[in-house]
N, C-alpha and C positions, 0 to 999 in steps of 0.2 A: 590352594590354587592361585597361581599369578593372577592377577588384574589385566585385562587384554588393555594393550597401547594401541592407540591409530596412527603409523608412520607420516602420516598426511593432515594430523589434527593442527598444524600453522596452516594448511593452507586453506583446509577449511571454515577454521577462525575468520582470515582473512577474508574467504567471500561471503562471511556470515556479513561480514562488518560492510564489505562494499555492498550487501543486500537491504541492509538495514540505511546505509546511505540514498540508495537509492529509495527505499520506501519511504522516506522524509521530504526528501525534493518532491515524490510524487504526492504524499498530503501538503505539502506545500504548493504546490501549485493547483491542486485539487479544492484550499480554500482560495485561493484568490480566484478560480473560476467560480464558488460558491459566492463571494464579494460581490465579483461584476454584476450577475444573475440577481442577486438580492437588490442592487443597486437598479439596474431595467426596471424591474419589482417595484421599487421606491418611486421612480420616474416614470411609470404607468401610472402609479396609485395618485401622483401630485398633480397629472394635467387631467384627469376623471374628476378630482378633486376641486380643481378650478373652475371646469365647467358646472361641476352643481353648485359650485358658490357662486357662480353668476343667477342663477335662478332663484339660488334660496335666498335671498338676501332681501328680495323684499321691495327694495331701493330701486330709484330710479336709476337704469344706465345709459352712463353717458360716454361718450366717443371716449373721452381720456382713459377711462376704464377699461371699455372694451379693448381699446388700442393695446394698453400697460399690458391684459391679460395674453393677448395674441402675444405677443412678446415674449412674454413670459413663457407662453407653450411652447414657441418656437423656439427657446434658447435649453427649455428640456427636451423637446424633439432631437433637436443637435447633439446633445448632451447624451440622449438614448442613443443617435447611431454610435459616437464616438463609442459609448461602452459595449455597444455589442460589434463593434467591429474590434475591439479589444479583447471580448468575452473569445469570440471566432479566433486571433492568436492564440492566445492563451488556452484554447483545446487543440491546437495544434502542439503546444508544447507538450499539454497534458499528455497526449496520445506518444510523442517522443521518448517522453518520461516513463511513460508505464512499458511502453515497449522495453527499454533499459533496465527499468525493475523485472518486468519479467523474464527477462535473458539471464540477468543473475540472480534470481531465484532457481531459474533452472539450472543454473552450475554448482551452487549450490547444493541441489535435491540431488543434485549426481554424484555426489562428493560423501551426502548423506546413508546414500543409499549404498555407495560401497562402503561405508565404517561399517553402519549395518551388515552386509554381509561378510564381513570380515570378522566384525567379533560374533558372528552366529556361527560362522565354520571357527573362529577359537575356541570355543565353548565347547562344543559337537566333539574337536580333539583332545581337550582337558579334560572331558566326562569319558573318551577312549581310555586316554592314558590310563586315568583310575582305575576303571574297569579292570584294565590291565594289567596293572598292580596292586590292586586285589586280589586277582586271578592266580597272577606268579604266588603272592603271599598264599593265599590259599592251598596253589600245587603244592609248594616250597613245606609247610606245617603237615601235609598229608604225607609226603615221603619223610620227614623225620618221625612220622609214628610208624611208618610201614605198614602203611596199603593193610 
């Protein structure tokens, strides 16, 4: 039995390869929104951080202190919108990206799914064939004994 061919296995090849392109750009841009999010994460946990070290410390506070520390929140406060209005791009891209992955994926599975049915109807006719010459061979041996 021949090995079934798929007339269309380049072009399948090919949207395998721009599928897998695409599912790249999409983890890549699925960590850099993971980055941002960790980074907010980082710059919540530093200004919580700074107000209980005003407290625990013990020490007297004085104006230069307190001043330094407002400063200091405020320049992570800035710092948190910057990144989440970064974080806000960056799921817009995401959502662009996975859109695009998922369109060639799906041309892809359409591609797959006719090889699929292509070599199940080959198959189906190379198990006829047999049959069928089997069948001849079989007639063909009974009339050289005569019936």
């Amino acid at each position: 039995m021949r090995r079934f061919q798929f007339r269309l296995e380049r072009f399948l090849e090919l949207r395998r390869w721009k599928e897998r392109e695409w599912e790249l750009a999409l983890a890549r841009v699925l960590g850099e929104c993971l980055l941002l999010e960790k980074r907010i994460a980082e710059i919540t946990a530093d200004v919580a951080a700074s107000f209980l070290a005003v407290f625990r410390s013990g020490t007297r506070i004085d104006i230069e202190t307190m001043s330094r520390r407002e400063l200091y929140v405020r320049r992570l406060s800035v710092e948190r919108e910057r990144t989440q209005a970064a974080l806000v791009e960056k799921e817009k891209e995401l959502e662009e990206v996975r859109a695009k992955y998922l369109e060639a994926a799906k041309d892809r599975k359409v591609l797959d799914k006719l090889k699929e049915r292509r070599e199940t109807e080959y198959y189906e006719r190379q198990v006829d064939e047999e049959f069928k010459t089997i069948d001849d061979i079989n007639t063909a041996a009974r009339m050289r004994q005569g019936w």
